[in-house]
C-alpha positions in Angstrom: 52.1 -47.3 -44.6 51.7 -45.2 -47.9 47.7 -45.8 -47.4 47.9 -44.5 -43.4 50.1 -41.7 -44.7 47.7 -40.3 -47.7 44.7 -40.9 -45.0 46.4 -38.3 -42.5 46.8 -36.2 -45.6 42.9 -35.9 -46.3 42.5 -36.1 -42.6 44.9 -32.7 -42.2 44.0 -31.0 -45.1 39.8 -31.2 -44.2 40.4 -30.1 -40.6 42.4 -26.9 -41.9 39.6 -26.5 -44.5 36.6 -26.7 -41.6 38.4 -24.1 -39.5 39.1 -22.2 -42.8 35.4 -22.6 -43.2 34.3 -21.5 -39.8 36.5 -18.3 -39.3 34.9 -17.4 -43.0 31.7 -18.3 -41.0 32.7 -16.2 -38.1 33.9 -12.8 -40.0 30.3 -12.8 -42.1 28.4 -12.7 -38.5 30.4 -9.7 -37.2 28.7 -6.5 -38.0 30.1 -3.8 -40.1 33.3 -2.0 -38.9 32.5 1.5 -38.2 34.0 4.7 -37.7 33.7 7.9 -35.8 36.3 11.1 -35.2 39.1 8.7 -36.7 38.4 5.6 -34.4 37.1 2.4 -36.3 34.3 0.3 -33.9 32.2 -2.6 -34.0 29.1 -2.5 -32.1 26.4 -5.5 -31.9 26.4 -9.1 -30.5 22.6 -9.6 -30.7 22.3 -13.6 -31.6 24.8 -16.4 -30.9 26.6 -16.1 -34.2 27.3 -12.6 -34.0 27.9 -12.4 -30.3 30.6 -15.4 -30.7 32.0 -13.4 -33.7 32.9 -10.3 -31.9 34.2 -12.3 -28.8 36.5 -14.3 -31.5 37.3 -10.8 -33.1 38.0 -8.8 -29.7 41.4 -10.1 -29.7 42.6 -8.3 -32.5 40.7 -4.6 -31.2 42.6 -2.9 -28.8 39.5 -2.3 -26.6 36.6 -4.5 -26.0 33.7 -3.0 -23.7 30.8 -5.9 -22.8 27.5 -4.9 -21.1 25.1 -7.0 -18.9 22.6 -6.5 -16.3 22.6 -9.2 -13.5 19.7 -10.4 -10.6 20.9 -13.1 -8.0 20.2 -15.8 -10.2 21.9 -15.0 -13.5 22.9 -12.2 -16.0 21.4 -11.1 -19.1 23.2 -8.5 -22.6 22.1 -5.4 -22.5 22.0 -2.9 -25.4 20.9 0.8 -25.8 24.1 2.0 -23.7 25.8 5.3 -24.2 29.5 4.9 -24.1 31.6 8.1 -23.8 35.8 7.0 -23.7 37.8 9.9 -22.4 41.7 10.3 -22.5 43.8 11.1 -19.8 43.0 14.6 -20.1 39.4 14.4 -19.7 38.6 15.1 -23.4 35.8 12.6 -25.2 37.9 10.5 -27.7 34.8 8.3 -28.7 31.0 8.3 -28.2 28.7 5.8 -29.9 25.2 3.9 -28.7 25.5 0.3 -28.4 23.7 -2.0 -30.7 24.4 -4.5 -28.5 26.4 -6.1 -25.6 29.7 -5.2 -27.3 31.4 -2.0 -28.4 35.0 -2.8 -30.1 37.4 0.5 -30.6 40.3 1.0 -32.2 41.7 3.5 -29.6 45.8 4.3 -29.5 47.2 3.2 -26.8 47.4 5.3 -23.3 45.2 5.4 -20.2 41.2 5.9 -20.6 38.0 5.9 -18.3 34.8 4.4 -20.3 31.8 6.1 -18.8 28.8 3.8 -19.7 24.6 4.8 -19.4 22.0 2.8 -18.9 18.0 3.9 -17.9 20.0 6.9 -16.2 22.6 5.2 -14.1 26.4 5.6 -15.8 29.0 3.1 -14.5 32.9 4.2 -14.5 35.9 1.9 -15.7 39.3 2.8 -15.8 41.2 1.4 -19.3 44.7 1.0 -19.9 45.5 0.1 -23.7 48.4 -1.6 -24.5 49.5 -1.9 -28.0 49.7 -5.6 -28.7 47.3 -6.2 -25.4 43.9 -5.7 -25.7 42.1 -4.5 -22.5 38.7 -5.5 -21.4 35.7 -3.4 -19.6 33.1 -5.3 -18.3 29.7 -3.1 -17.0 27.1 -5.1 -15.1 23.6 -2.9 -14.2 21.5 -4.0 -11.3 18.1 -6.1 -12.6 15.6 -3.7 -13.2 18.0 -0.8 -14.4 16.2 1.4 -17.1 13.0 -0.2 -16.9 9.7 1.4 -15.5 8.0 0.2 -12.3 
């Protein structure tokens, strides 16, 4: 029983020291926090590692905003997207060009509309951030948006 016992141990102590290990893993592949007019961001996602590192990370940002451009068949990241966040009174509280699919903010909490641009064609989403309850905007582009014909 002692033998069992010291086995589930080892067997405890190298599964916390894997997903020690891999959140280590995780926070290295996020790209650096930024910030602009007092709001800290995260912009990026290019690659598996870093794309999973800022979906494991978005729950801790008040504001996550995720970009795609979508045919019939399936959906592709998009970066190069101008993101403008204004407050309830219309004024710009952040503006930043993605480096990726992802834009995190550190925004207060209170009502917002994220107007986002791609090749000319901005997409509207109305926010509400909740301290302690991150919100989620999701844009998705027609195929084809931006690019020449």
């Amino acid at each position: 029983m002692k033998n069992l016992t010291s086995k589930l141990s080892l067997f405890s102590v190298a599964g916390t020291l894997m997903m020690v290990a891999s959140l280590a893993h995780a926070d290295t592949s996020l790209p650096p926090i930024q910030r602009i007019d007092g709001i800290d961001y995260v912009t990026g996602g290019i690659g598996k590692e870093e794309s999973s590192a800022i979906e494991h990370a978005s729950r801790n940002w008040p504001l996550t905003m995720e970009f795609a451009m979508k045919d019939k068949q399936h959906a592709d990241f998009v970066s190069g997207v101008r993101v403008q966040v204004h407050d309830a009174g219309q004024h710009v509280k952040f503006k930043v060009m993605s480096d990726g699919p992802f834009v995190l903010a550190k925004l207060q909490p209170g009502q917002y509309v994220v107007d986002a641009s791609l090749g000319g064609k901005t997409l509207h989403e109305k926010v509400m951030v909740a301290a302690g309850h991150p919100a989620k905007a999701l844009f998705v582009w027609p195929a084809g948006t931006g690019q020449s014909s």
